[in-house]
C-alpha positions, 0 to 999 in steps of 0.5 A: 500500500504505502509502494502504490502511495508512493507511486501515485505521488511520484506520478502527481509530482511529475505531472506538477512539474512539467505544467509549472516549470515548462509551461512554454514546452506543454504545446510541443511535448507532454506526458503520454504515459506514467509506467511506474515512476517513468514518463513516456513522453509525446515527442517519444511517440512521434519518434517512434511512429514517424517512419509509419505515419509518413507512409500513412500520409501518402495513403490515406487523407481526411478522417481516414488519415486521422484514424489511422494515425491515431491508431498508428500512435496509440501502438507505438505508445504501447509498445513503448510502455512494453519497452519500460515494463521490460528495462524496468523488470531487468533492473529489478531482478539487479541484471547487469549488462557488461560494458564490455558488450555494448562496445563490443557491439559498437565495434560490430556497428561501426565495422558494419554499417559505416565500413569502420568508419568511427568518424562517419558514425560520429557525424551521423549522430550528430545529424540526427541530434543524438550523442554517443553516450545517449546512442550508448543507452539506447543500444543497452536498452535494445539489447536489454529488451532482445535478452529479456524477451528471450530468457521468458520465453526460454523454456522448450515449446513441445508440438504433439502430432495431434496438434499438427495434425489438427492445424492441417485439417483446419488451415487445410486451404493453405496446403493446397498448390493452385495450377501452375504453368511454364512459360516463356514470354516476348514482351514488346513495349507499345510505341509512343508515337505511331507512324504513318503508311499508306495503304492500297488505296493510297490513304494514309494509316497510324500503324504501330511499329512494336505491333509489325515487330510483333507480328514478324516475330510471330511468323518466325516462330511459325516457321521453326524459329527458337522462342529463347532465341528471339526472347533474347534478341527482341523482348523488352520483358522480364527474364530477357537473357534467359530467353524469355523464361519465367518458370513455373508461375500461378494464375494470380502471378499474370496479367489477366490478359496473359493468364486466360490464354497461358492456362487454356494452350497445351504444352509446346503451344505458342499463342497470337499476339496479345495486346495489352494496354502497355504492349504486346506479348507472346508466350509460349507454354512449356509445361502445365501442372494441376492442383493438388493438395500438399500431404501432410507430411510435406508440410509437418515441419513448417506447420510445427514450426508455426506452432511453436512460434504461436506458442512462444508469442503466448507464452511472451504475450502472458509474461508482459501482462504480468508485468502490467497487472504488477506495475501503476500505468497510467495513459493520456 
């Protein structure tokens, strides 16, 4: 009882002092959350979800931008009281982390990410308004965080057959391979600007030079031509070098334009020219698989390996709300 009071005081102190001695700074920071005696400030928020909202910005607009905004910073902010029950359940239990380490994996950072480089790192810290000492911290606190989550969710996670057995029959859509065929492909890209020809009649017509192209290539395969050959010689699509050859792909993976003429040839089928909005293709189909289902045994271990991981966010996910039920939280 007296630890809640003393908690409760230490909130209410914090709050006093951040509305009376930095009154100015209220309309640019303030208090987001209270975990223990430990403030989570807005500005920690914004530098944590900035990177998200950036994106946000590009995608969404008016009360759909709002929302998800919302929503991207009432996560971060959670993650972020996560964080603090973390470092503060580390300290707790009187864990150290040796200096020793983190210099050591300053070394690896500097060597890494900056070719070696101690001055770039420097300046890149300054850039970002940080010093090294706080960069330091925050790379202690990280490393923290990563032993912490692993030592509580250290214990061996056992998978029974019944149990894989079971995810099988219910995920059992997940198992089951679509249609596939092989295909190579010659894509030439539409022409800008059409050309002018006249015809028998002596009227002039827009022509596309990439369509005669086309056209003659597909003459050329008619007559025994090799596909990979013009592949390499004439398309402007993926997989040129290769001579044109996608491997084997799904329905979902094409153009609809291209998927409805691949899945109805038969192997060793080339097909007309297929004008899409952005070229023309021709394909030529060098193989044909059906559906089928995966059998269990093909799929045990990745299925045992999803359960173990489902069962290890469980057992990680039962320890953080231990934390919460022991610690005072208070949110804004």
């Amino acid at each position: 009882m007296v630890g809640k009071l003393l908690v409760l005081f230490s909130f209410f102190l914090l709050f006093f002092l951040q509305q009376n001695l930095f009154p100015q700074a209220q309309g640019s920071d303030g208090i987001a959350a209270i975990v223990n005696d430990k403030v989570i400030t807005f500005s920690q928020v914004r530098k944590q979800v900035e990177p998200n909202e950036a994106v946000l910005r590009e995608t969404y607009q008016g009360t759909e931008l709002i929302n998800r905004i919302k929503e991207a910073r009432l996560s971060a902010l959670r993650a972020l009281i996560d964080r603090e029950l973390i470092i503060q359940d580390f300290k707790s239990k009187k864990y150290a982390i040796p200096d020793s380490f983190i210099e050591s994996r300053l070394r690896d950072i500097i060597r890494t990410q900056f070719d070696g480089d101690r001055i770039a790192f420097i300046r890149t810290l300054q850039a970002s308004g940080i010093s090294e000492e706080q960069y330091k911290q925050q790379l202690l606190e990280q490393i923290i965080v990563q032993a912490m989550r692993m030592k509580n969710v250290s214990e061996p996670v056992i998978i029974s057959p019944y149990q894989i057995e079971k995810y099988y029959q219910d995920h059992i859509a997940q198992f089951f391979e679509p249609p596939q065929v092989k295909l190579r492909i010659i894509f030439l890209q539409k022409t800008s600007f059409k050309d002018k020809r006249a015809t028998v009649n002596g009227q002039l017509e827009e022509y596309d030079p990439a369509r005669e192209t086309a056209t003659e290539l597909l003459s050329k395969l008619q007559l025994g031509a090799d596909f990979a050959e013009l592949a390499r010689s004439y398309s402007e699509g993926p997989k040129r070098m290769d001579g044109g050859d996608l491997g084997w792909v799904t329905k979902d993976s094409l153009r609809p334009e291209i998927a409805e003429a691949a899945f109805s040839m038969y192997p060793g089928q080339t097909s007309g020219v297929i004008e899409t909005l952005d070229g023309y293709y021709i394909i030529r189909l060098e193989d044909k698989r059906k559906g089928k289902l995966k059998p269990i045994s093909e799929v045990r271990t990745q299925i045992e390996g999803l359960l173990i991981q489902e069962q290890r966010q469980k057992l990680q996910q039962q320890w953080l709300d231990n934390l919460r039920a022991k610690a005072f939280i208070k949110m804004f």
